[in-house]
C-alpha positions as CSV (number, residue, x, y, z in Angstrom):
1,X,100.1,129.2,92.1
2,X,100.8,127.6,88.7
3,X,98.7,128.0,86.0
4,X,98.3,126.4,82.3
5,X,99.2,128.9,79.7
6,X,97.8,126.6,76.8
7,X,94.9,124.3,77.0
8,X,95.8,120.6,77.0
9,X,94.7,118.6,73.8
10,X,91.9,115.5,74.1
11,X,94.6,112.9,73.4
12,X,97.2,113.7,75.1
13,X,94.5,113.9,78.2
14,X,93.4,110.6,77.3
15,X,96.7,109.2,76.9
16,X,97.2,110.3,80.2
17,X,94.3,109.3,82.2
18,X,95.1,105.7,80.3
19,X,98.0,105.5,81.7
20,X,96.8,106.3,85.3
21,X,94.0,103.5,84.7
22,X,96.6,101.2,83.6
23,X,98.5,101.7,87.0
24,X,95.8,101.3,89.2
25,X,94.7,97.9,87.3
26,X,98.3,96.0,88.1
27,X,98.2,97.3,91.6
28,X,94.8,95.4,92.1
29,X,95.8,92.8,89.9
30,X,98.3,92.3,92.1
31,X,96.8,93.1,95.6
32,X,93.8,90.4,94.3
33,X,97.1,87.9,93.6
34,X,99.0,88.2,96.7
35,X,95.6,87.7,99.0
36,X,94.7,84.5,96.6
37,X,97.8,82.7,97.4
38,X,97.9,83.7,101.2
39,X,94.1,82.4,101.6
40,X,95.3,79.0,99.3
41,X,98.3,78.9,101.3
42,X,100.5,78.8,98.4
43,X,102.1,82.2,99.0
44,X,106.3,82.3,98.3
45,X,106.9,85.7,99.3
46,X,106.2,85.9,103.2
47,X,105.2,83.4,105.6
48,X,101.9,84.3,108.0
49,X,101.4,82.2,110.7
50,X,97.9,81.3,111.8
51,X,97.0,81.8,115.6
52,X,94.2,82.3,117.8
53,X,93.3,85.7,117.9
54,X,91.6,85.6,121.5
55,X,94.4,83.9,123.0
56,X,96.5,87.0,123.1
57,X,94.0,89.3,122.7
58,X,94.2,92.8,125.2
59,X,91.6,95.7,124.8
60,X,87.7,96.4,125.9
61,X,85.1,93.5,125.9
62,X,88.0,90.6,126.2
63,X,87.8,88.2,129.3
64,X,91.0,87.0,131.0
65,X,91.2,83.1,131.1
66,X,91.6,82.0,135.0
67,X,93.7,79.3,135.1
């Protein structure tokens, strides 16, 4: 297993861990984006079409309709 043969300095750490906070805040950024314009219906990028979701529903606790 590899190990560190010098110690690593404050700043570069922090410049680091900066820059893996920096990542994670434009992924949310954009997750938070993405789900605001699907709920306002103003989304561009893919289209999601609403539908019952007992209508085709299969699984435990789900009645069939008799027709």
């Amino acid at each position: 297993m590899g190990v560190p043969k010098k110690r690593t300095s404050i700043s570069k750490k922090r410049i680091r861990k900066n820059i893996w906070k920096r990542k994670g805040y434009w992924a949310a950024l954009k997750a938070f984006s993405l789900g605001k314009s699907l709920s306002t219906g103003n989304s561009k990028s893919f289209c999601v079409g609403q539908k019952n979701s007992t209508e085709n529903a299969k699984g435990f606790g789900v009645r069939q309709r008799t027709k």
